[in-house]
Each structure stands twice: as C-alpha cells, then as structure tokens.
MIVEXKOL-136945 format. One line per 2 residues: for each residue x, y, z of N, C-alpha, C. Coordinates in pm, 1 decimal, always signed. Each point is the difference from the previous one (the first is absolute). Layout:
N
X Y Z X Y Z X Y Z  ...
//
This chain:
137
+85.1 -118.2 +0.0 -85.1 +118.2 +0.0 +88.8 +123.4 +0.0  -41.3 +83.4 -70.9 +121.5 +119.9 -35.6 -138.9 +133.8 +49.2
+62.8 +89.6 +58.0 -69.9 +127.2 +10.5 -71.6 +98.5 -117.1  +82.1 -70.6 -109.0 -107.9 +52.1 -104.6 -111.6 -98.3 -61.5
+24.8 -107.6 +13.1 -109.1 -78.8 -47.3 -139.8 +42.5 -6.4  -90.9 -11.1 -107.8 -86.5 +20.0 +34.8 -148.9 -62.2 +85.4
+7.7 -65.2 +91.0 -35.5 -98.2 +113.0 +49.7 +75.1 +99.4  +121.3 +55.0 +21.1 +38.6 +79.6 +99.8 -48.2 +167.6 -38.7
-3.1 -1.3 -71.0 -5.1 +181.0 +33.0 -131.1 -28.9 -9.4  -98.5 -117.1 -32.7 -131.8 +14.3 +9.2 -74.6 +11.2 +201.2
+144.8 -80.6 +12.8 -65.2 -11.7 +145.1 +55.7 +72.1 +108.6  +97.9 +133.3 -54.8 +33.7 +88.7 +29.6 -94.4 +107.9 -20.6
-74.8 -7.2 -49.6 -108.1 +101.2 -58.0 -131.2 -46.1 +91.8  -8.4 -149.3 -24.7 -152.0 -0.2 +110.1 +39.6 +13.1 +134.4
+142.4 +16.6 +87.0 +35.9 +15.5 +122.4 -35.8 +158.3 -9.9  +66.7 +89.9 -97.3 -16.5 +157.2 +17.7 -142.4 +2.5 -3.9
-101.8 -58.6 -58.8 -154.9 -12.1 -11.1 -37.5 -3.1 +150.2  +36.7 -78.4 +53.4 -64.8 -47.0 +124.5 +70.4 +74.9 +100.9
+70.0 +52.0 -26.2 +53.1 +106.7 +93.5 -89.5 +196.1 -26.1  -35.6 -4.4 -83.7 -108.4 +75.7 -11.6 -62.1 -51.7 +46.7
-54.1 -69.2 +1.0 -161.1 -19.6 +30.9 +34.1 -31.4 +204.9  +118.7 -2.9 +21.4 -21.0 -5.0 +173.2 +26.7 +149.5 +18.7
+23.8 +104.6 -73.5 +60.2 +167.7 -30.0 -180.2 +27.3 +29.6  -100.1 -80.0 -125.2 -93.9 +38.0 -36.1 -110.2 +5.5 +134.2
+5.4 -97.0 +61.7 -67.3 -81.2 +132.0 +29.8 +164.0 +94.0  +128.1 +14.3 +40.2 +23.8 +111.9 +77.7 -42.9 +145.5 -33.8
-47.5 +13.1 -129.9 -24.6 +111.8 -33.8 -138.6 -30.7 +23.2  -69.8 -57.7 -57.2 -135.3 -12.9 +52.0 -39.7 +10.9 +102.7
+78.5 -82.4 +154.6 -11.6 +33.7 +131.1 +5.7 +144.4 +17.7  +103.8 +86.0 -72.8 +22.5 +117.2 +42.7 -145.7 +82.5 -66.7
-92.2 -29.2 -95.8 -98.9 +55.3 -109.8 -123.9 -15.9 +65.2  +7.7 -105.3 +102.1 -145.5 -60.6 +74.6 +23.0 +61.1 +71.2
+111.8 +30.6 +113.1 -6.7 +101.6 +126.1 -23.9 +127.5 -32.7  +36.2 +84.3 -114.4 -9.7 +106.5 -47.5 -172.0 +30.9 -4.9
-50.2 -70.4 -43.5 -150.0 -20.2 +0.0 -92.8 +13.8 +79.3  +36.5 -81.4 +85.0 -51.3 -64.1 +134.7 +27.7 +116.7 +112.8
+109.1 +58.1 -18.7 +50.8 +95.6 +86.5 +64.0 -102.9 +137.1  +22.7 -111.2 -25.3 +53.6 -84.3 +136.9 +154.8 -11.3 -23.2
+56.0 +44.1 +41.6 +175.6 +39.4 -2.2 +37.6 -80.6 +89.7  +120.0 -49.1 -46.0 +93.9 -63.9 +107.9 +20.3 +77.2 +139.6
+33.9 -71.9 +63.5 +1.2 -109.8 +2.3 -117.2 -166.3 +57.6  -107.6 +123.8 -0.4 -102.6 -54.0 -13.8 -47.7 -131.1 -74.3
-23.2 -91.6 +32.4 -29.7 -134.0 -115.6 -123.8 -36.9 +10.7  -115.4 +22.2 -2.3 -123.3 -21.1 -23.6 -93.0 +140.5 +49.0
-144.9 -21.2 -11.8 -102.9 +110.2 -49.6 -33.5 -2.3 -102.4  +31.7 -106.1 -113.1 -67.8 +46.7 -116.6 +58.2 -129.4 -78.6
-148.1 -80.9 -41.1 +85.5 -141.4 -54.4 +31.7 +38.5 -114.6  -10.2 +119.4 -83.8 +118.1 -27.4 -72.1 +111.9 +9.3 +22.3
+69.0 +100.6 +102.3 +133.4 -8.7 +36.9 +46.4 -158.6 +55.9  -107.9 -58.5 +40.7 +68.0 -135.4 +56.5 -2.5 -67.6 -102.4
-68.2 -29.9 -154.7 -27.3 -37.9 -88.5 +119.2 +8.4 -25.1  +56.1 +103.4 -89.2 +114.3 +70.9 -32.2 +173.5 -82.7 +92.4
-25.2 +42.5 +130.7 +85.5 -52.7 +52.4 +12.0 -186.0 -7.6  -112.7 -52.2 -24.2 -6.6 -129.1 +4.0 +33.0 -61.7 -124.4
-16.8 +92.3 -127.2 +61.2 -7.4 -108.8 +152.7 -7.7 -47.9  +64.4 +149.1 +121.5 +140.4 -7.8 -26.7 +52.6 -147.0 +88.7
-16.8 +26.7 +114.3 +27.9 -104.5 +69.8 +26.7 -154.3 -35.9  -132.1 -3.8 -68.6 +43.5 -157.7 -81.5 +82.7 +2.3 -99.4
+13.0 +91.0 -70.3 +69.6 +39.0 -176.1 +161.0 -32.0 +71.7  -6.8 +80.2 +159.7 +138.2 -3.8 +27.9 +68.1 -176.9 +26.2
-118.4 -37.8 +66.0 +36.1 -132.8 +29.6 +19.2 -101.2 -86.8  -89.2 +52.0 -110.6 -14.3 -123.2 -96.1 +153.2 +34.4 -94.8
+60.2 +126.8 +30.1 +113.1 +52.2 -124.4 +103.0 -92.0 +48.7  +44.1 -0.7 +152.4 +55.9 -77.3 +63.8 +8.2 -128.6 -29.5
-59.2 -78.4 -39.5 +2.6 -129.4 -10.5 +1.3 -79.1 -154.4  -29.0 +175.3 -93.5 -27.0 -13.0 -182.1 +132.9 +20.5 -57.2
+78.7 +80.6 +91.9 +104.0 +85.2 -87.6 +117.6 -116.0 -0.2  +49.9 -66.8 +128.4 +86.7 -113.1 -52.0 -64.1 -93.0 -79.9
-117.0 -47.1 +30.3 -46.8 -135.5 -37.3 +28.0 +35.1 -156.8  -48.2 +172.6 -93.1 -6.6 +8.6 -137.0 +151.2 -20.1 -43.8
+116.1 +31.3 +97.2 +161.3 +9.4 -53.6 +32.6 -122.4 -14.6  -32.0 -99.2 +171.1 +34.6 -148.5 -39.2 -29.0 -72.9 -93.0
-162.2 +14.6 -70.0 -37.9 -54.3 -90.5 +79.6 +64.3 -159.0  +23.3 +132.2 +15.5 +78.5 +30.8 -109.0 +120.5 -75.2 +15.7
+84.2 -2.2 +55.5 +148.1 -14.4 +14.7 +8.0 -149.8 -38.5  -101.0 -112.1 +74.9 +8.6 -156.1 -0.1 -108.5 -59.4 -133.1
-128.0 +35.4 -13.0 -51.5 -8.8 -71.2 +32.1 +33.7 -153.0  +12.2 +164.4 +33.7 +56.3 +51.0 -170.4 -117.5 +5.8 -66.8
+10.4 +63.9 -149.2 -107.7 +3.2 -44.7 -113.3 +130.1 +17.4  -84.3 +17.1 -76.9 -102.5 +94.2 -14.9 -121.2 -73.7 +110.8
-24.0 -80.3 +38.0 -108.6 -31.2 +104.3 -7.3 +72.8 +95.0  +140.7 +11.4 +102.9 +0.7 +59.2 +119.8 -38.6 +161.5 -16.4
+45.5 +30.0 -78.0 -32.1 +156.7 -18.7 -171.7 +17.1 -80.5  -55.4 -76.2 -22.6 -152.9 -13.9 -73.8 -43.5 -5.2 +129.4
+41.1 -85.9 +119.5 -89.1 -27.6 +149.7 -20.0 +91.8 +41.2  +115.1 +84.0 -3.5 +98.0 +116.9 +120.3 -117.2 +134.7 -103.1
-44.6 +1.5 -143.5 -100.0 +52.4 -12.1 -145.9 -7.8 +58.2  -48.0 -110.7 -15.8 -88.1 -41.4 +72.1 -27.9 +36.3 +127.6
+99.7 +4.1 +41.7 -36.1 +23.9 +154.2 +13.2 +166.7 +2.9  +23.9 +88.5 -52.3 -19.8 +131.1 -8.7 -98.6 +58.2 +26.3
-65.6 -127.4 -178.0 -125.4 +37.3 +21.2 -161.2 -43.7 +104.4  +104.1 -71.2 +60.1 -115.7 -75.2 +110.9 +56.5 +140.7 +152.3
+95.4 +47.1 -17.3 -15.0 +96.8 +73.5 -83.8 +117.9 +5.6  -4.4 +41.3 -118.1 -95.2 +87.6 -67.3 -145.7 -29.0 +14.0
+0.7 -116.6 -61.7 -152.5 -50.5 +86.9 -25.6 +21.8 +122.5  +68.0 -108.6 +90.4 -6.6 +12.5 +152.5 -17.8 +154.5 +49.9
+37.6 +100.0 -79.1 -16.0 +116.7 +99.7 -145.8 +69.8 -75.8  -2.7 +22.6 -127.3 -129.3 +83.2 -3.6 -66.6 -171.4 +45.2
-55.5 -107.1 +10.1 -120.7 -28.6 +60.2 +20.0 +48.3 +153.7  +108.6 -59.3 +88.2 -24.7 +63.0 +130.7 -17.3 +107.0 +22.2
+24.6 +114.4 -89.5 -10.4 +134.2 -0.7 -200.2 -8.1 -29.4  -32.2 -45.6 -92.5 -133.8 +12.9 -15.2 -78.4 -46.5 +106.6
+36.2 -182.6 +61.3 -87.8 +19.5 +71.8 +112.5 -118.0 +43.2  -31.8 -65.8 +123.4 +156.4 -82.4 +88.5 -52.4 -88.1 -61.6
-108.9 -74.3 -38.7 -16.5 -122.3 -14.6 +7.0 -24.3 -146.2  +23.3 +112.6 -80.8 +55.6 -39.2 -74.5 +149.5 -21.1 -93.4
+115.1 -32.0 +108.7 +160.8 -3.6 +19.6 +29.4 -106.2 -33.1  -79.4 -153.6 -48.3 +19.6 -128.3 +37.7 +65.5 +2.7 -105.4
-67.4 +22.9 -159.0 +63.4 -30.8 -144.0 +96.0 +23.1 -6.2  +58.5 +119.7 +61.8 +138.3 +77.1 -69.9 +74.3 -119.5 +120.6
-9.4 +13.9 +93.5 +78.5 -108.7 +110.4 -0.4 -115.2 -35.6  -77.1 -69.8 -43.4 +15.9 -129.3 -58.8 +57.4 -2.8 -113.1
+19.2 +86.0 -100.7 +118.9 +19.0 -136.7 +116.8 +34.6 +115.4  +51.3 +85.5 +28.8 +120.8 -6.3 +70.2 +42.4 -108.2 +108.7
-71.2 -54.1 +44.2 +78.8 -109.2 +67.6 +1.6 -126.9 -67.7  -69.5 -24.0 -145.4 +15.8 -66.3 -32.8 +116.4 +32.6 -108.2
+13.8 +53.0 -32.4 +124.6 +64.9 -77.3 +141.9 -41.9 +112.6  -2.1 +49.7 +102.9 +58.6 +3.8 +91.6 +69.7 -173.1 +5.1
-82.2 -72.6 +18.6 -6.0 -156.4 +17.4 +62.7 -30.8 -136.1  -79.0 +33.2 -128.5 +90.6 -57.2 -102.0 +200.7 +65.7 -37.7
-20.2 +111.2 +54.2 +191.5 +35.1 -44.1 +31.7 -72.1 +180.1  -60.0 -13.9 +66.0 +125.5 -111.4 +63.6 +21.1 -140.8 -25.2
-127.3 -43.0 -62.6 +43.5 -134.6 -70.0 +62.7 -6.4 -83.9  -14.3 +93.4 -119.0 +143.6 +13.8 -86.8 +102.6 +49.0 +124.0
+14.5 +59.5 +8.5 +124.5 +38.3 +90.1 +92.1 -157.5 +74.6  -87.4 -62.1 +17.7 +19.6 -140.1 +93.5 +39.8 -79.7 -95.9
-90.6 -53.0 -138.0 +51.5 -51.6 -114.9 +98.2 +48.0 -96.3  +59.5 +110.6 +26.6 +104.2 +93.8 -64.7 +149.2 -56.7 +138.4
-65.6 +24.8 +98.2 +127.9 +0.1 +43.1 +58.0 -187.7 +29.5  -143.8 -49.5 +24.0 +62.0 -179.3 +7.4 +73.8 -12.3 -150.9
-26.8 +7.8 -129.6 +4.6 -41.5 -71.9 +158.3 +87.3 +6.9  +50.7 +100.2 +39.8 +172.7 +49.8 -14.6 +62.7 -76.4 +72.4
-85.9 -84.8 +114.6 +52.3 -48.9 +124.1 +84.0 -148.9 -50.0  -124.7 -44.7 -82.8 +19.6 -111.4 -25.7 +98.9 +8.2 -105.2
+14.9 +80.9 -79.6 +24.1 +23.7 -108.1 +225.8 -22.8 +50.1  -0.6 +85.8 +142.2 +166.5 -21.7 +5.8 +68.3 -111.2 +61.4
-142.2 -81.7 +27.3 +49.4 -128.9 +119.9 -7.7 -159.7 -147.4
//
C-alpha cells in the first residue's frame, strides 16, 4: 500500500469526511444552544440541546472505535471496500443525527448503518491482518 494509491487517498478522504462531520455535530450543539438560549455550561432545558448533545456524543464515540477499525481494514485488507464502508458509515452518521434531531426515536437507522459498518471493517481488518499473519509463518 503506497500513500498515493488510490484505495488510500480514498480512505484518506473518507477519514477527513468523518472528521467533519464530528466538526459538524459540535457546531450544531453550539446552533441548538444559540436558539434555545441554554448556554453552557448548562446541559439540559431543552430536548433539543440534549438531542444535539446526544448526537455529538455518540458521533464522538462511535468515531473512536470507526477511525482505526477504517485504517486497519485499509492497511490489512487493501482494496476499495474498506474505504466504500468507512463511506457508509458517514452516511449513517448523517442519518443518525437529523432523525434524533427530528424526533429520538427516530436515531435507530442511521445507528444501525454505522455499527454495522463498524462490524464489517473489523472483520476485514481481522481477515486482512490473519491472512499477513499467516502469510510470514
């Protein structure tokens, strides 16, 4: 895998993607309090600010656990897949926040595309890296 490849700069591009969109999460928190008039450090009075916050909050957690899983699967896997997932799950972020933003109960779709996204680049990631494993023994 070379830094210019294009598989890599693809999944160099959906990491800068998804790093907006946790930029995007915080600006919104900051757009709902503006609204609401509920300022930090205040965290509830107004479910959309908790909406909002419950939005970034997960985006943060779920980035945590997306951003290696999308590199390992690049690095061991290889290939245009990992970076097609590492899209996918962008857009299940995007989901996840305007439905919880619309109404909480509706957060499930976009959460269920991202963690299932999530689940598939660590199985490549796992079948990328057994298969180097095996590959020097």
């Amino acid at each position: 895998m070379t830094l210019s490849a294009p598989a890599t700069l693809l999944t160099a591009m959906v990491s800068l993607l998804a790093i907006l969109i946790a930029i995007g999460t915080a600006i919104l928190v900051a757009r709902v309090r503006t609204v609401t008039g509920i300022l930090p450090p205040a965290m509830s009075g107004d479910p959309r600010v908790e909406r909002a916050l419950r939005v970034q909050g997960n985006t943060v957690e779920s980035f945590i656990v997306f951003l290696p899983a999308l590199w390992l699967a690049a690095l061991y896997f290889q290939g245009w897949v990992p970076p097609i997932i590492g899209l996918v799950w962008c857009v299940g972020r995007i989901v996840y926040a305007a439905g919880y933003m619309s109404d909480a109960n509706r957060r499930h779709a976009g959460f269920l595309i991202c963690i299932l996204s999530i689940f598939a680049l660590v199985i490549l990631a796992a079948i990328g890296i057994v298969g180097a494993w095996t590959a020097t023994v």
